[in-house]
Each structure stands twice: as structure tokens, then as C-alpha cells.
C-alpha positions, -999 to +999 in steps of 0.1 A: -227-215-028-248-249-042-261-248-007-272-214+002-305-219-009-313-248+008-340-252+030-329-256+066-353-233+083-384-220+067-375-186+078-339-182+068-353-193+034-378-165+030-352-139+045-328-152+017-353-149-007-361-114+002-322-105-002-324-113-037-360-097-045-342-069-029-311-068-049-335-070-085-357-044-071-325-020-066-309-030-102-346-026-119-348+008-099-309+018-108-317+013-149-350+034-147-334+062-127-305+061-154-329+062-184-349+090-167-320+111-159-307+107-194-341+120-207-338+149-183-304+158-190-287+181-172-276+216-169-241+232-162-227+269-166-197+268-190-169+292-187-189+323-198-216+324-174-241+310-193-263+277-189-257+249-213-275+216-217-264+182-215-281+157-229-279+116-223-257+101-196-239+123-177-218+122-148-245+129-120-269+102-135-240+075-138-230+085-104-270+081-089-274+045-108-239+030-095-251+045-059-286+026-065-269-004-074-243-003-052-267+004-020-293-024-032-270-048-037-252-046+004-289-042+016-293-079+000-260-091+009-267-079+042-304-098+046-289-129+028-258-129+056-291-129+083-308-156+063-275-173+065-275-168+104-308-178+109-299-216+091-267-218+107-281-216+147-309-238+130-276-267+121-268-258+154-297-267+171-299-301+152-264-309+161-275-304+200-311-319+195-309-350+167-344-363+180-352-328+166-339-330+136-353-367+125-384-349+138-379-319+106-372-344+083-400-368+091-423-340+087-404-328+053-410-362+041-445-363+051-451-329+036-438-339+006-457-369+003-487-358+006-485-338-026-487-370-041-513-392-023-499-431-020-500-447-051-510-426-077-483-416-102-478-380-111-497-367-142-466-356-158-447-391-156-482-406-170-483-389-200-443-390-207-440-432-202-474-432-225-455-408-255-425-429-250-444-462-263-468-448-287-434-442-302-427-478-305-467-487-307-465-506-275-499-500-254-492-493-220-515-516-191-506-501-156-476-475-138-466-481-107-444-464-082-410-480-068-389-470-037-369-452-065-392-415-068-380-417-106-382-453-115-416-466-123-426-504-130-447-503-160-468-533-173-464-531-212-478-558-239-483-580-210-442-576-199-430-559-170-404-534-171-389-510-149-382-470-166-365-444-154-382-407-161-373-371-153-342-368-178-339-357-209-355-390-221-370-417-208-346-446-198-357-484-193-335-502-171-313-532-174-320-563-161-293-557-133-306-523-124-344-532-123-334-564-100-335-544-066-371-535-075-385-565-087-379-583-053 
């Protein structure tokens, strides 16, 4: 289940998607119909002949929102099993083809680096390494990316350390953790 969402194939991801968009449309549908139904009411002839009214939830409006839901939910299940088709022939192919699939991932990589051009350090990890040592009134000369893609070297009071961002808080790394980037 932690990997049915991956991306594998741009396609199957979309497909996937659309299961799920399904699946909230139907539920979203199912609770208006119900609420609508219940302001309607509805009508039944009681042993006398004559027409009574029922109001709130009765039986045919439970019975239509359980059918919405229930029908929704298999259409999504059913495009989420395609998305799922769609990846696995994709793992298939790379199995067959692994030129192919260095070939995906050299372009994922490339993709992704080009959101961030060379060099320049994201906007966000600027301003969190900056908050970190106005805290402990430290001024803050340069930031500079590592191998790591959440370790940073940062030049500080004219010492260099090494931090570690995208937690909870940021984290400045021990001597024996910040030796494989100093070399």
C-alpha cells in the first residue's frame, strides 16, 4: 500500500489519481443525495388507504446513498486496479530493457534538478538556517549545497559547519557525520 502511489509511469499515476477523485466525487455525491432526500421526504399509504408523510432518512434515501457510495467506490477501485496494470507492464518492461530504465531515471533526476538550477539553495532552506541563528545571534556568511539534498555547509562567524534541514528542527551535524562532506 506505501507504494501504490509511486510514480512508475506517468500514466498509471494519473489513472490512479482519477480513481480516487472518482471515489470523493461518488461519496460527495452520496451525502448530498442523502440530505436532499431527507428534505424531500417521502410518501407511503398506511393501512387505511390513505397517504402519509415521512420525513428525514428513510429507507429509500439510505438505500440510494449506500448504492452511490457503494457504486463510486468499485468504479475507483476498478480504475486504480488499471492504474496498477499500467505500472506493473511498465516494471515489466524495465526488467526486460535496464538501459531503459537508467534512461527513466536519468531523466527523473534531470527533471528534478532543474527545478533547482545548480547551486542555488532553495528559498525555503534560506530562510529556515537564517531563523535558526538569529536564535543564537550568529550572522550567517554563505549556504552551500552538499551531495546530501538536506545537508547544507553553512559559513557562520567565520566557522564552517555542516546542518541538516527539512525536520522538525534544524539539526547541525557532528564532527563524524559532517566528515564525508568536508572532503
Amino acid at each position: 500500500m506505501s507504494n501504490l502511489f509511486t510514480k512508475q509511469s506517468h500514466i498509471g499515476y494519473m489513472i490512479k489519481i482519477a480513481g480516487v477523485v472518482v471515489m470523493v466525487w461518488g461519496f460527495i455525491q452520496g451525502i448530498y443525495s442523502l440530505f436532499m432526500m431527507a428534505q424531500m421526504g417521502g410518501q407511503f399509504m398506511n393501512e387505511w388507504g390513505e397517504m402519509q408523510y415521512a420525513s428525514g432518512i428513510t429507507g429509500t434515501a439510505l438505500f440510494a446513498f449506500i448504492s452511490i457510495i457503494a457504486t463510486h467506490f468499485l468504479y475507483g477501485l476498478l480504475i486504480i486496479g488499471f492504474g496498477e496494470v499500467i505500472d506493473t507492464l511498465q516494471k515489466i518492461y524495465f526488467r526486460m530493457d535496464p538501459e531503459a530504465k537508467k534512461q527513466w531515471e536519468k531523466e527523473q533526476r534531470e527533471k528534478k534538478e532543474a527545478l533547482t538550477p545548480e547551486g542555488e539553495v532553495p528559498f525555503w532552506v534560506d530562510q529556515e538556517v537564517k531563523r535558526y541563528y538569529e536564535k543564537t545571534q550568529s550572522s550567517v556568511q554563505s549556504i552551500e549545497k552538499t551531495s546530501e539534498p538536506y545537508v547544507f555547509k553553512i559559513t557562520v562567524d567565520e566557522r564552517i559547519e555542516y546542518m541538516e534541514v527539512g525536520n522538525f528542527e534544524p539539526r547541525i551535524l557532528s564532527d563524524e557525520e559532517a566528515a564525508k562532506f568536508s572532503e
